[in-house]
KEKE-3310 file (N, C-alpha, C; in steps of 0.2 Angstrom, whole numbers, plus 5000, padded with zeros to 4 digits):
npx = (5004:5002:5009:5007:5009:5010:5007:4999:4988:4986:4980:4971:4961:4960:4950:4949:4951:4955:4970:4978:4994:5004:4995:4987:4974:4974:4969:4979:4986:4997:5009:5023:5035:5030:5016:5002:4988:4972:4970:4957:4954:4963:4955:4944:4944:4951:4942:4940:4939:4938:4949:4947:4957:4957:4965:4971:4966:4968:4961:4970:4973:4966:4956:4949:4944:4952:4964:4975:4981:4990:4998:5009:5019:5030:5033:5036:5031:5024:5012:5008:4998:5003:5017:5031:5035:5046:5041:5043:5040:5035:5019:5006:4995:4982:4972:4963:4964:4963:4974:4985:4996:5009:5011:5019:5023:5011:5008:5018:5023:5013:5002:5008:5011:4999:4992:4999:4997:4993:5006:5014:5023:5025:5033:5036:5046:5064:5075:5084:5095:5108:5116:5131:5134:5151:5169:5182:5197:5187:5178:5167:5158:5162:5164:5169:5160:5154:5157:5154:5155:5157:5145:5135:5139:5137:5123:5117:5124:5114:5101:5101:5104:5089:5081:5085:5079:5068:5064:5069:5081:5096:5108:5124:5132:5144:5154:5163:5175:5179:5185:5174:5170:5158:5154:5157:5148:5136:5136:5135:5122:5120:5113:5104:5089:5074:5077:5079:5086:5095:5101:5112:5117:5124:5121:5126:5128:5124:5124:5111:5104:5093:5088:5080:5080:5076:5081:5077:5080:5079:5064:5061:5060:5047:5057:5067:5083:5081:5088:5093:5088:5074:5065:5060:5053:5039:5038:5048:5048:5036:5043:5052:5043:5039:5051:5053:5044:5043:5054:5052:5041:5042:5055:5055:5061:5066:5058:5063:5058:5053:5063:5071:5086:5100:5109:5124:5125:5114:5106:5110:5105:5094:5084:5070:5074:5081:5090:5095:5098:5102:5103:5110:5128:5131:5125:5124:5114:5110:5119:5126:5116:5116:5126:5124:5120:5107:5098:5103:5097:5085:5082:5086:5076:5065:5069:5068:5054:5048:5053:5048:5034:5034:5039:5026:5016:5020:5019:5011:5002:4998:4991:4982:4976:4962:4960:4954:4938:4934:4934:4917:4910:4915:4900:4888:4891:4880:4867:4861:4846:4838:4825:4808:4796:4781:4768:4750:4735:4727:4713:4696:4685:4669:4655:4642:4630:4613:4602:4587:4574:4561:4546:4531:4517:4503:4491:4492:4492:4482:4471:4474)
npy = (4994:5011:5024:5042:5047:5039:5045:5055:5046:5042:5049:5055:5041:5039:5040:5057:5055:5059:5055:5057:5064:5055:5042:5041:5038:5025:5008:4999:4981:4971:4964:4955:4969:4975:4984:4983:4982:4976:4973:4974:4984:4995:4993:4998:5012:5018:5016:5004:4989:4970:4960:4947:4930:4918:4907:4911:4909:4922:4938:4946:4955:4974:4984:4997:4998:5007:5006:4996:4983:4972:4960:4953:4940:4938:4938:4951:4959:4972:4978:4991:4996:4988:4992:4986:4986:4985:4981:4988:4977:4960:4953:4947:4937:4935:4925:4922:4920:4935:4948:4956:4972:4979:4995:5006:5003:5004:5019:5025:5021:5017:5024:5039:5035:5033:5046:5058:5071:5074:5071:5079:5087:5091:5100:5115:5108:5115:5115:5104:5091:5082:5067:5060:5045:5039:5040:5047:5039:5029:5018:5013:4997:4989:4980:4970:4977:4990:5004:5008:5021:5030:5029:5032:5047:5049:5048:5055:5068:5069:5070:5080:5093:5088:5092:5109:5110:5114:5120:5119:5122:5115:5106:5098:5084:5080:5085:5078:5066:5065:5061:5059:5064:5061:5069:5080:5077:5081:5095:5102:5104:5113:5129:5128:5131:5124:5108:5091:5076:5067:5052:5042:5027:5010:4993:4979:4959:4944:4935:4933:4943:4958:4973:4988:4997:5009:5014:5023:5028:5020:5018:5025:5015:5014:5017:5018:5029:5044:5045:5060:5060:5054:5064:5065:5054:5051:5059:5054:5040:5045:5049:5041:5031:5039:5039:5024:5022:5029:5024:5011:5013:5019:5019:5006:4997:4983:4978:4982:4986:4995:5001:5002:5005:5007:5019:5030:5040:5044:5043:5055:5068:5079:5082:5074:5061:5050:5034:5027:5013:5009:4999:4981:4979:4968:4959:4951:4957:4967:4976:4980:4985:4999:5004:5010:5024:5026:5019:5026:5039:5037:5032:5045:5054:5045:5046:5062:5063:5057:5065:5076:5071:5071:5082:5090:5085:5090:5101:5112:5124:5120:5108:5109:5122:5128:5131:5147:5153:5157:5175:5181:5186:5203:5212:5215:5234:5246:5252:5267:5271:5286:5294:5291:5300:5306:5302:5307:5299:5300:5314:5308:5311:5323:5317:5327:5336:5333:5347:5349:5348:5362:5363:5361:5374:5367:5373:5385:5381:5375:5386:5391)
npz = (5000:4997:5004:5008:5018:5034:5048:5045:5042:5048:5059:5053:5058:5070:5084:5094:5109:5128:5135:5150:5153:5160:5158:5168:5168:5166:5171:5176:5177:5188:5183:5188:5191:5182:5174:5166:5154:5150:5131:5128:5135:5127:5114:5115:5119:5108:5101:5091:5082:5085:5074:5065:5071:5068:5071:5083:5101:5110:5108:5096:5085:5079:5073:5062:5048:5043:5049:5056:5072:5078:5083:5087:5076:5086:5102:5108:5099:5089:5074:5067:5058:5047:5049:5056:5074:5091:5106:5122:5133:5132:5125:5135:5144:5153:5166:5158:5147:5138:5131:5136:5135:5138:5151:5148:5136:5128:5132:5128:5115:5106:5109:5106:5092:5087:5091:5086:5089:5103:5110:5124:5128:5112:5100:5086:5073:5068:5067:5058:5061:5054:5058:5049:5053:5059:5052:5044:5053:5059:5052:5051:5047:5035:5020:5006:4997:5001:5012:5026:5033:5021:5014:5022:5026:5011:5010:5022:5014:5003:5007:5016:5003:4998:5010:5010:5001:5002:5010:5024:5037:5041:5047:5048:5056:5051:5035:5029:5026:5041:5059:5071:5089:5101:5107:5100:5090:5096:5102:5088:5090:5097:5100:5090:5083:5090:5087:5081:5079:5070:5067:5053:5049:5044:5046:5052:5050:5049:5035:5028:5034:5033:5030:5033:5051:5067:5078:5093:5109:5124:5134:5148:5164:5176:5194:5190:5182:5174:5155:5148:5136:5139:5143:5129:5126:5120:5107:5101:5097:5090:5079:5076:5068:5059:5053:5047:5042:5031:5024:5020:5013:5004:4998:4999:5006:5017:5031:5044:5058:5071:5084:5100:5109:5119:5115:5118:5114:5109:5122:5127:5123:5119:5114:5100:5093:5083:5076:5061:5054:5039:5033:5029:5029:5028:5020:5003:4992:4997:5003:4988:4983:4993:4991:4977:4966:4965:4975:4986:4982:4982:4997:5003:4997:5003:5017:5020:5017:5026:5037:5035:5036:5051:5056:5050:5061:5073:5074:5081:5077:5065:5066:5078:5078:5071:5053:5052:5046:5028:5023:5022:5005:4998:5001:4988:4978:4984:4975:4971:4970:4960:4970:4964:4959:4965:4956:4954:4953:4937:4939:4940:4928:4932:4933:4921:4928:4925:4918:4922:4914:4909:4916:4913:4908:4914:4915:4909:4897:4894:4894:4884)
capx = (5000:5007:5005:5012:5012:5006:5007:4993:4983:4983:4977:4962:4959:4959:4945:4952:4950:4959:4974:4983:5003:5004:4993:4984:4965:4972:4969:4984:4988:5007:5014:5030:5034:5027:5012:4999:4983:4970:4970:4949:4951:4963:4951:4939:4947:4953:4936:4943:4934:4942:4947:4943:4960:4952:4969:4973:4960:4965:4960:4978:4972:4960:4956:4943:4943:4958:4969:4975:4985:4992:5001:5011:5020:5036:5031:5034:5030:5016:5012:5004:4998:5009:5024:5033:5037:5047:5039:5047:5040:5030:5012:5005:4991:4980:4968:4956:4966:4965:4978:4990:5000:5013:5006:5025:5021:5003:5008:5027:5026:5006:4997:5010:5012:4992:4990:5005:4996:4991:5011:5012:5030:5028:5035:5037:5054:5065:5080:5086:5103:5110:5123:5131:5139:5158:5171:5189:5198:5182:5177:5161:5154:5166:5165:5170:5154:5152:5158:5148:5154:5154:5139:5131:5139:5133:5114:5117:5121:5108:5096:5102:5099:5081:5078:5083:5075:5058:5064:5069:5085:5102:5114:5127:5138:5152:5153:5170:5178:5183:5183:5168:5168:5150:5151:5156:5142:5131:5139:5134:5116:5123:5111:5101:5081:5068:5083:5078:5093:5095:5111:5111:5122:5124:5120:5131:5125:5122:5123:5104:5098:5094:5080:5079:5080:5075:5080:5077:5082:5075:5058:5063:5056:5047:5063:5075:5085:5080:5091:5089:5083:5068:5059:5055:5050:5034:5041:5056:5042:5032:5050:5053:5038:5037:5055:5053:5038:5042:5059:5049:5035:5044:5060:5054:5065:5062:5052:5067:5057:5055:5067:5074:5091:5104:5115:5126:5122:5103:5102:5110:5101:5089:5079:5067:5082:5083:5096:5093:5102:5099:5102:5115:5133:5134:5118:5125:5110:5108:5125:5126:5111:5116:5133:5123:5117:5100:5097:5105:5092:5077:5083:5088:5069:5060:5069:5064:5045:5049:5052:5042:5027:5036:5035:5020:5010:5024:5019:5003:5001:4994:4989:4977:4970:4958:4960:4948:4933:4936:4928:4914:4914:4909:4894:4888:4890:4875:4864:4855:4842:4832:4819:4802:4790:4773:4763:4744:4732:4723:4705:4690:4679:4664:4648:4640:4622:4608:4597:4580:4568:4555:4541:4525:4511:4497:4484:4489:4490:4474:4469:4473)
capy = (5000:5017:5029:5048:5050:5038:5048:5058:5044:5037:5056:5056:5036:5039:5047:5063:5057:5064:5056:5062:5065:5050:5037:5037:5034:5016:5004:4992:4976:4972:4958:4956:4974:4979:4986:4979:4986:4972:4974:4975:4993:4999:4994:5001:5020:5019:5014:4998:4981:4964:4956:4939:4927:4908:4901:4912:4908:4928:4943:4949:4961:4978:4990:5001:4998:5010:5007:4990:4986:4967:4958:4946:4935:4936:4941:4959:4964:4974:4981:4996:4999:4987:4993:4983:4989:4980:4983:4986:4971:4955:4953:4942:4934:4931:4917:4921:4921:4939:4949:4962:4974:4985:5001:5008:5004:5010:5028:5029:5021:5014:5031:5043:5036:5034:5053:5064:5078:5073:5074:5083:5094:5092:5109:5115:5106:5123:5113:5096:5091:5077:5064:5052:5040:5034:5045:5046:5032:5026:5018:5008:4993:4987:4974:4972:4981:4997:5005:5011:5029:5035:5027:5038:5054:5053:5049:5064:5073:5071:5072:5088:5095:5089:5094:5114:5113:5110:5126:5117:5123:5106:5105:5091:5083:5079:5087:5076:5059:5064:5059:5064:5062:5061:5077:5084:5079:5084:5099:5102:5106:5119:5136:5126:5132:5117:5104:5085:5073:5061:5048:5039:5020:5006:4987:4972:4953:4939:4937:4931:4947:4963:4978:4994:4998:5014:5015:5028:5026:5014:5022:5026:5011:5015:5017:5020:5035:5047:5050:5068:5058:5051:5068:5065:5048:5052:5062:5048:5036:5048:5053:5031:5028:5043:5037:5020:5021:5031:5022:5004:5012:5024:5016:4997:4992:4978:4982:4976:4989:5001:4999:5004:5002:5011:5021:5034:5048:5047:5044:5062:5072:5082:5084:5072:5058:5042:5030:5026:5011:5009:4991:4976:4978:4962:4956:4955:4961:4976:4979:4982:4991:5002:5006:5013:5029:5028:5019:5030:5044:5034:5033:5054:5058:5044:5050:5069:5063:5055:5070:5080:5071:5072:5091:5092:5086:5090:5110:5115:5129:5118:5103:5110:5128:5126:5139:5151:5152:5161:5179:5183:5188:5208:5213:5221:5240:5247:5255:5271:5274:5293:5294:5289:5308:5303:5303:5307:5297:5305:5314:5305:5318:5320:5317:5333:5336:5334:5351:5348:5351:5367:5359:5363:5375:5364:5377:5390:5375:5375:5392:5391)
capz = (5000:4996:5011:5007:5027:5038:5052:5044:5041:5058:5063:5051:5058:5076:5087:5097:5118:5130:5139:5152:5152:5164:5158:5174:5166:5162:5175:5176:5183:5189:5182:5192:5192:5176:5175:5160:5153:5145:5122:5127:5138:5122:5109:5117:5121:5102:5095:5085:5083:5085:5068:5067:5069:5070:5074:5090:5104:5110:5103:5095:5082:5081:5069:5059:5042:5038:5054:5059:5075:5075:5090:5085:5081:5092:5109:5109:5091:5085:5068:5067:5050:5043:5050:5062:5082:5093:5110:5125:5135:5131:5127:5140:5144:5161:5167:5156:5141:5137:5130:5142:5133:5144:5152:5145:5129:5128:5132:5125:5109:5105:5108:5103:5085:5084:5090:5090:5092:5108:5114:5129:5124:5107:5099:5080:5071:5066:5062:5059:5063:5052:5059:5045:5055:5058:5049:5047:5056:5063:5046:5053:5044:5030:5017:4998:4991:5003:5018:5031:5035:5016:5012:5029:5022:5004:5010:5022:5009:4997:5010:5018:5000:4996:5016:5011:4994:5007:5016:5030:5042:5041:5050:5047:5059:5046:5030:5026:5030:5050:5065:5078:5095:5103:5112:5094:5087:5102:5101:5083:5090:5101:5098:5085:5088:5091:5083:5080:5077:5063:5064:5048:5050:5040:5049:5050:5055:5048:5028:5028:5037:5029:5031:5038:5057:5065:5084:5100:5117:5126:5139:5156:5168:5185:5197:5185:5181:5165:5153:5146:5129:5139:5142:5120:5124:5114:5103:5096:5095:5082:5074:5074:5065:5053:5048:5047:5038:5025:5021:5019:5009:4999:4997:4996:5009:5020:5036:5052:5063:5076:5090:5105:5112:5124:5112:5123:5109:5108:5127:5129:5118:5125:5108:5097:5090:5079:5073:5056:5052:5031:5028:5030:5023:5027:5015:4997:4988:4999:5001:4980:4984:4995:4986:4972:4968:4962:4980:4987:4981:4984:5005:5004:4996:5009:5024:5019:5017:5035:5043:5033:5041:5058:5057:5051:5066:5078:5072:5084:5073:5059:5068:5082:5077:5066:5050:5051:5039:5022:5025:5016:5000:4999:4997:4980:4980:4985:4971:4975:4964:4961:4972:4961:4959:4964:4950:4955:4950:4936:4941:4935:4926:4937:4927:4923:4931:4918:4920:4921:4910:4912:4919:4907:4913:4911:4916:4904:4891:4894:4891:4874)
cpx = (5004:5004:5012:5013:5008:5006:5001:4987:4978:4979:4970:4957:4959:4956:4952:4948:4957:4965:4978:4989:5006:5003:4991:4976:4966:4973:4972:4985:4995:5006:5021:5030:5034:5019:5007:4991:4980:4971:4963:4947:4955:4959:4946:4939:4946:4947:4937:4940:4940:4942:4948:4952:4958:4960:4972:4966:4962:4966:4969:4979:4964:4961:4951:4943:4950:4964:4971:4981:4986:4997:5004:5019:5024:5031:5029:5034:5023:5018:5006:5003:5004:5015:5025:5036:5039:5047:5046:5046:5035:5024:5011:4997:4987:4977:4963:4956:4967:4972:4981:4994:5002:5009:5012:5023:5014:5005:5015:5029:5018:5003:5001:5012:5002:4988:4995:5004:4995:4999:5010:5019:5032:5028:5038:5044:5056:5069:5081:5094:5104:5115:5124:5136:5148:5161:5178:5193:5193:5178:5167:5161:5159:5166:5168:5166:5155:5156:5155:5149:5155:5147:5133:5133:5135:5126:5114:5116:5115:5102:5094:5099:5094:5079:5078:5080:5068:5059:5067:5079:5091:5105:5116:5132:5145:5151:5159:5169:5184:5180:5180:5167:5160:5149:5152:5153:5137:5131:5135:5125:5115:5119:5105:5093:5077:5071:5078:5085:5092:5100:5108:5117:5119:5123:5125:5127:5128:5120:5114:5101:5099:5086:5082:5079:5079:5075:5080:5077:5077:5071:5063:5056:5054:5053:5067:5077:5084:5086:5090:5086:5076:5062:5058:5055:5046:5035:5046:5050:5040:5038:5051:5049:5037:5042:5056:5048:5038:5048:5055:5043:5037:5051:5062:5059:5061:5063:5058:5064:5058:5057:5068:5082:5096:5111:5117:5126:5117:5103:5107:5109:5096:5083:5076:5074:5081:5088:5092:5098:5099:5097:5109:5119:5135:5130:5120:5122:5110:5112:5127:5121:5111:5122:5130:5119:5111:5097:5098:5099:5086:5079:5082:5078:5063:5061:5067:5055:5044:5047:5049:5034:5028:5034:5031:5014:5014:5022:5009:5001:4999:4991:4982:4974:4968:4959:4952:4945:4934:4931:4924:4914:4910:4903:4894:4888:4883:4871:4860:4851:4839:4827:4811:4798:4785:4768:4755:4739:4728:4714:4701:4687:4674:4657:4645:4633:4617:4603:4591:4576:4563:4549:4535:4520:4507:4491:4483:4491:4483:4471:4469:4470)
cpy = (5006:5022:5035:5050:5045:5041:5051:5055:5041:5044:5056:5047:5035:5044:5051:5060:5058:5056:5059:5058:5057:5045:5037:5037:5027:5013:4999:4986:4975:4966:4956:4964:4979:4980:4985:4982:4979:4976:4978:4983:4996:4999:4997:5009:5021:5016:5011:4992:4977:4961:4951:4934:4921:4903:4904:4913:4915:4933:4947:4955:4967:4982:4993:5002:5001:5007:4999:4989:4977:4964:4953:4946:4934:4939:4949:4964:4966:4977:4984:4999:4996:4987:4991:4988:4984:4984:4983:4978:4967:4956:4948:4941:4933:4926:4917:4920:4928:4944:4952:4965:4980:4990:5007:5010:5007:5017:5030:5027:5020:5023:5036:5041:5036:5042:5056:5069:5080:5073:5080:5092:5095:5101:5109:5114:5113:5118:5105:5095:5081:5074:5060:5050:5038:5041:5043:5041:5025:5024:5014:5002:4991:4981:4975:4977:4989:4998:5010:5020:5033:5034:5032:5046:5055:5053:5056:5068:5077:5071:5080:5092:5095:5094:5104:5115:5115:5118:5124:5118:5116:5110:5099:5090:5083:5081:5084:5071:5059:5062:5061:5062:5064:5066:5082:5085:5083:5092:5105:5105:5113:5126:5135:5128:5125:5113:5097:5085:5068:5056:5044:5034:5016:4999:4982:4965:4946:4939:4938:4939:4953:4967:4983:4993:5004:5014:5023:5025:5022:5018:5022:5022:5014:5013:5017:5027:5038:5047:5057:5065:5058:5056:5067:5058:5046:5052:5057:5044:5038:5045:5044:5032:5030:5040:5032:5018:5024:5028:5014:5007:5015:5023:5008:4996:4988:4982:4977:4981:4995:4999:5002:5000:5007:5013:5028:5043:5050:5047:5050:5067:5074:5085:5077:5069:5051:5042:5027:5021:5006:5003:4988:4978:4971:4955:4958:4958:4968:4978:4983:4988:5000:5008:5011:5022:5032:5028:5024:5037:5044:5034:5040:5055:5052:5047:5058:5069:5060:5060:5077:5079:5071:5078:5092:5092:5084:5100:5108:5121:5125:5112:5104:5117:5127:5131:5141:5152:5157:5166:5181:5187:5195:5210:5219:5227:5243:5254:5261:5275:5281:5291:5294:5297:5303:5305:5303:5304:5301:5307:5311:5311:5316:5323:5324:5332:5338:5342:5348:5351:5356:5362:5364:5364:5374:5367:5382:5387:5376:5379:5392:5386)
cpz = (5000:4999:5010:5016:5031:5046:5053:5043:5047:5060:5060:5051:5065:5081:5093:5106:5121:5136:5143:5151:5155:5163:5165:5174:5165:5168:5172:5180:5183:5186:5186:5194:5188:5176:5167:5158:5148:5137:5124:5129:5131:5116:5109:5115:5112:5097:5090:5087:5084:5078:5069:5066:5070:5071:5078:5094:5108:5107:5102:5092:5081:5074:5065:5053:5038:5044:5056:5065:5078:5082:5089:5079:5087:5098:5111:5101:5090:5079:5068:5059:5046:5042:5057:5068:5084:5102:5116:5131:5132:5131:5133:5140:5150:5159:5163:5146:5134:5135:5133:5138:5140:5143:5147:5138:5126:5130:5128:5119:5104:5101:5106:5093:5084:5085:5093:5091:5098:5115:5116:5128:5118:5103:5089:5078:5067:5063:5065:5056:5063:5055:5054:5050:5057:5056:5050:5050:5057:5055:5047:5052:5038:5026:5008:4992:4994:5012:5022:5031:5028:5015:5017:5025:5016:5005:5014:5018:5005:5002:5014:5009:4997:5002:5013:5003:4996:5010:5023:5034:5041:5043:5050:5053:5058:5039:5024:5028:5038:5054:5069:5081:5094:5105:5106:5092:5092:5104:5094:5085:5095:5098:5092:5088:5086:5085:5084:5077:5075:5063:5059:5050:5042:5046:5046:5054:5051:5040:5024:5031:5032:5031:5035:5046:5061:5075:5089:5105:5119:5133:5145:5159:5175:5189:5196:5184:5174:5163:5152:5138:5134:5139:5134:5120:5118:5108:5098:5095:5087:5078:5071:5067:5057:5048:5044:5039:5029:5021:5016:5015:5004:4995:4995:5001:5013:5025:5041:5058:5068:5082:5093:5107:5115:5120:5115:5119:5110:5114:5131:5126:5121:5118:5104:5094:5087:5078:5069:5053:5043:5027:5031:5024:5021:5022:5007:4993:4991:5000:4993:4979:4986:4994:4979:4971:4968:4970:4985:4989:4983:4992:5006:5004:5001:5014:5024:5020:5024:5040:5040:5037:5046:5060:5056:5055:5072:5077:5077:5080:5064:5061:5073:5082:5070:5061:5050:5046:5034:5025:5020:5013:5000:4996:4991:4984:4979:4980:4972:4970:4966:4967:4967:4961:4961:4959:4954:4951:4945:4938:4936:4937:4931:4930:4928:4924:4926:4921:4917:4919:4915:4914:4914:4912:4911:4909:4911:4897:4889:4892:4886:4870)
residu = (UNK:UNK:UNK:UNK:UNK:UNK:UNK:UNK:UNK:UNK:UNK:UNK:UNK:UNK:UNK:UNK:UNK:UNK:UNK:UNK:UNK:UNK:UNK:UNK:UNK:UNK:UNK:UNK:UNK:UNK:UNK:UNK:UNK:UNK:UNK:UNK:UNK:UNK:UNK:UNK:UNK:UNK:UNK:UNK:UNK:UNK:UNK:UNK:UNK:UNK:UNK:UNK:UNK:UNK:UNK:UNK:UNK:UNK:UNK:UNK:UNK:UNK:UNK:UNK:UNK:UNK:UNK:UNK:UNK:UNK:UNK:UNK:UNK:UNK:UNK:UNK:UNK:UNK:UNK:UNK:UNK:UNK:UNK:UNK:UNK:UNK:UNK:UNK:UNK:UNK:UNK:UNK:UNK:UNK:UNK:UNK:UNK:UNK:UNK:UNK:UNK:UNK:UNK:UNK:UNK:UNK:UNK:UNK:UNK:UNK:UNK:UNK:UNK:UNK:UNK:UNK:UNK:UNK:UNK:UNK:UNK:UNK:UNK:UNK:UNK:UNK:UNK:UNK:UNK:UNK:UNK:UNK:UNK:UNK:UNK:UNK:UNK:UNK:UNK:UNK:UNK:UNK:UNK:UNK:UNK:UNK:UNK:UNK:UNK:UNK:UNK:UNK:UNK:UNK:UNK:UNK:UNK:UNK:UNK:UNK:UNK:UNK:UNK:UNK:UNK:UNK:UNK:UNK:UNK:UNK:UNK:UNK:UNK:UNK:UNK:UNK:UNK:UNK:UNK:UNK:UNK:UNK:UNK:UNK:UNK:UNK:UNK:UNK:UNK:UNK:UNK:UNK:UNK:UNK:UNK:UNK:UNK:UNK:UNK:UNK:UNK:UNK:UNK:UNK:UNK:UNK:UNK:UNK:UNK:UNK:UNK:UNK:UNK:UNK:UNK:UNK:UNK:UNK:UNK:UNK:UNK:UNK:UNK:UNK:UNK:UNK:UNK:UNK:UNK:UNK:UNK:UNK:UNK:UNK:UNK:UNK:UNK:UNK:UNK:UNK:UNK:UNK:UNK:UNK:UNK:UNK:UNK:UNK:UNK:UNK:UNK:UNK:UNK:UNK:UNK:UNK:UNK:UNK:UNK:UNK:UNK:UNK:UNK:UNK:UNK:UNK:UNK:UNK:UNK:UNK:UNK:UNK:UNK:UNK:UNK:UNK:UNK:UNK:UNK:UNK:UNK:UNK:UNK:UNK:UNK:UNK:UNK:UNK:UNK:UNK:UNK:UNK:UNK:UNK:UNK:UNK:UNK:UNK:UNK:UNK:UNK:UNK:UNK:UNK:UNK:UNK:UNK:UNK:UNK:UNK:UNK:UNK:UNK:UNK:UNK:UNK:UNK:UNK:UNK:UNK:UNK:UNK:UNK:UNK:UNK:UNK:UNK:UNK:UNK:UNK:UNK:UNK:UNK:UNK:UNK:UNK:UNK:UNK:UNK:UNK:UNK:UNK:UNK:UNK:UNK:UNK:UNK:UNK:UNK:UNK:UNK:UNK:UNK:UNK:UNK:UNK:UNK:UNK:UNK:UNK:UNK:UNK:UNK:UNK:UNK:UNK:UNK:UNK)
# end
């Protein structure tokens, strides 16, 4: 299916109720010392039916005709509109067979991709501030086809200039092949107004693996210490999803996910941040792939449409005031005709009064 924003779609496919910042409308139950909300209270809130799977005896998936949201298979995987997540904890199951998703995950990855206008600190993106990966020395990911830290720069590159052909503000971490410490890049955001940060990677594994991957920090747990990422919890979520999304719909790569994990960059950022890792150098086709330039172009113009949707229902000034009504259109100018004379009816003649005959003297008729 070809989705110019799902971001946008999710918005005109999920009713408007009110959470708060906390999640403390959802009654959880603990699991060890996780905290769990049934499927049947989300389905409910988000006004989604059950669709029908006849070989899982509980209900896994929900959705409304546009919207579907999929639970499975692995333990902690959901698909949100077709695009994979990788939760922070396991679904689960009580005695009644019922489904349990984390309370975690329901507010800090769930409901901020189904309504990001609903983040609590979201603020309009001014500038975006590219990392490519590696550099110098630090060469990354290397095989015979490609090597990670050009491959990171040149999609930089060319994404920085679709990004200001949009209007939109870059900053690049490395504009060459050197070396950047952490605090250099983190640095690089220094003065920037309402910044998001992009690090662009390449993946190594397993000759067999290949796909996209699209991580931010890992949520902050009950009695754990924040990072300073974790206040844009929400926020990376959206940023995940819009990336992720638009790279697999727009770019045809394979779907390896939205993920979390503890990278010492993203979790001291104090602004909206993905890792953006493009594909396997160590997968010959997508290594070949990834090597070239057309692909190349096709990641620069999905990742822009990425973060094009990310800004645009990350901006409260187009997302939640409504525009004002066209004014009406003015009225005709106003004709002012003469004043009419009064014409008087004309007089009807008055009948003129017949004189009356002399009256005849009988008597001196008579005489004669």
């Amino acid at each position: 299916m070809r989705l110019s924003c799902l971001l946008a779609l999710l918005l005109a496919t999920v009713p408007c109720g009110g959470v708060t910042a906390d999640g403390s409308m959802w009654n959880a139950t603990s699991v060890g010392d996780v905290g769990y909300v049934p499927l049947e209270d989300l389905r409910s809130f988000y006004k989604l039916m059950p669709i029908a799977q006849p070989r899982e005896s509980a209900l896994r998936a929900v959705g409304n005709g546009a919207l579907t949201l999929i639970f499975g298979p692995e333990p902690r995987d959901i698909s949100i509109q077709g695009i994979r997540c990788v939760l922070s904890h396991p679904v689960r199951e009580n005695d009644k067979g019922d489904l349990l998703v984390s309370k975690t995950d329901l507010i800090k990855l769930i409901d901020p991709i189904l309504r990001p206008t609903y983040i609590t600190n979201r603020r309009a993106v001014k500038t975006v501030i590219l990392d490519p990966g590696h550099g110098g020395y630090d060469t990354g990911s290397v095989t015979e086809q490609v090597r990670e830290a050009d491959v990171a720069l040149l999609v930089a590159g060319k994404l920085a200039t679709e990004l200001r052909k949009r209007g939109v503000q870059v900053r690049l971490t490395r504009e060459d092949n050197r070396h950047m410490s952490d605090q250099s890049r983190i640095d690089t955001i220094s003065g920037a107004e309402a910044p998001i940060f992009i690090s662009l990677h390449l993946n190594s594994g397993r000759s067999d693996m290949s796909g996209v991957e699209t991580y931010t920090t890992t949520p902050a747990q009950p009695g754990t210490s924040e990072k300073p990422a974790n206040e844009h919890d929400a926020a990376n979520a959206a940023l995940a999803m819009a990336l992720q999304a638009a790279v697999v719909t727009k770019a045809e790569a394979r779907d390896g996910g939205c993920r979390r994990a503890h990278y010492s960059l993203l979790n001291s950022l104090n602004c909206p941040a993905a890792r953006v890792e493009l594909g396997y150098t160590t997968h010959p086709d997508e290594a070949a792939r990834l090597n070239s330039d057309e692909y190349q172009n096709r990641l620069a113009m999905a990742l822009a449409d990425g973060i094009t949707a990310f800004a645009t229902v990350m901006n409260p000034e187009t997302t939640l005031k409504a525009l004002p009504p066209p004014p009406p259109p003015p009225p005709e100018p106003a004709v002012v005709e003469p004043p009419k004379k009064k014409t008087e009816p004309p007089k009807k003649a008055t009948p003129r009064k017949r004189r009356a005959a002399p009256r005849r003297n009988s008597s001196r008729q008579r005489r004669r």
